[in-house]
C-alpha positions in Angstrom: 99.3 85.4 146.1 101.3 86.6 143.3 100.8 90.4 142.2 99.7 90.8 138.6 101.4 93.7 137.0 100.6 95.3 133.8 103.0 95.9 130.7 104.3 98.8 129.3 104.4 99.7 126.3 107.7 99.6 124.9 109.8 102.2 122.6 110.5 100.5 119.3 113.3 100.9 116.8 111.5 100.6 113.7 114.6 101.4 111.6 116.1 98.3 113.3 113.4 95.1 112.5 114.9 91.8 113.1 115.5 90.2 109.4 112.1 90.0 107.7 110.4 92.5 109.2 108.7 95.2 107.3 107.9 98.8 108.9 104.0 99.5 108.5 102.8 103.0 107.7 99.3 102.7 108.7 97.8 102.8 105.9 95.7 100.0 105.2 96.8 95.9 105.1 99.8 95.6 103.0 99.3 91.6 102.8 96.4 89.5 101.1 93.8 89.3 103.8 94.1 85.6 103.7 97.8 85.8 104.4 99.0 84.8 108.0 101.6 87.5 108.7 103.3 87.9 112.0 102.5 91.3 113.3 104.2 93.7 115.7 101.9 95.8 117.8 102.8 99.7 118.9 103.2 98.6 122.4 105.6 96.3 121.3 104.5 93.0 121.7 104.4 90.4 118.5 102.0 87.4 117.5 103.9 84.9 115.4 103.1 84.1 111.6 100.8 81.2 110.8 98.4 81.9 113.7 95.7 84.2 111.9 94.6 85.4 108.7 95.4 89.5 108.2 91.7 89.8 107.7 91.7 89.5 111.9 93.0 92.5 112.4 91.1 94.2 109.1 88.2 94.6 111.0 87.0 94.8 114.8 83.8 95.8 115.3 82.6 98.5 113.2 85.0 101.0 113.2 88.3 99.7 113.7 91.1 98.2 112.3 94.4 97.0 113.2 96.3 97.8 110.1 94.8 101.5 109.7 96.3 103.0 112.9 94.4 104.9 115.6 97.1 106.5 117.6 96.7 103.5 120.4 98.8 100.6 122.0 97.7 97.8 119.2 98.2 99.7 115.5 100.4 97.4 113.7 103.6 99.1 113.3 105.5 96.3 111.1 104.8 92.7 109.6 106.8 90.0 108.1 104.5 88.3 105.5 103.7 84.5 106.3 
């Protein structure tokens, strides 16, 4: 049987964002909610434009939010508008 292994976070080079990419500050959604922006998480892993509205990650449960960051592994750390 195969091992699983988790993934590490990885360091990002925010100053260097592929072409279309914007650098998030954390400080709210920067898109209309109904936009379907790809997003890069802090750990470092992306999910591609056209799959969700921004509003997913506006609100998870009742205190958090994707775009506002928390310090952990999934803040939003850049976009590129869809």
């Amino acid at each position: 049987m195969a091992r699983r292994t988790r993934s590490r976070p990885v360091a990002l080079d925010l100053q260097a964002l592929p072409e279309g990419w914007r650098k998030h500050d954390g400080t709210g959604c920067p898109v209309d909610l109904d936009s379907k922006p790809a997003v890069m998480f802090r750990r470092g892993t992306c999910m591609q434009a056209g799959l969700y509205v921004a509003r997913r990650w506006s609100a998870h449960g009742e205190d958090r939010t994707w775009w506002s960051w928390s310090g952990d592994a999934w803040d939003i750390v850049a976009y590129k508008p869809g």
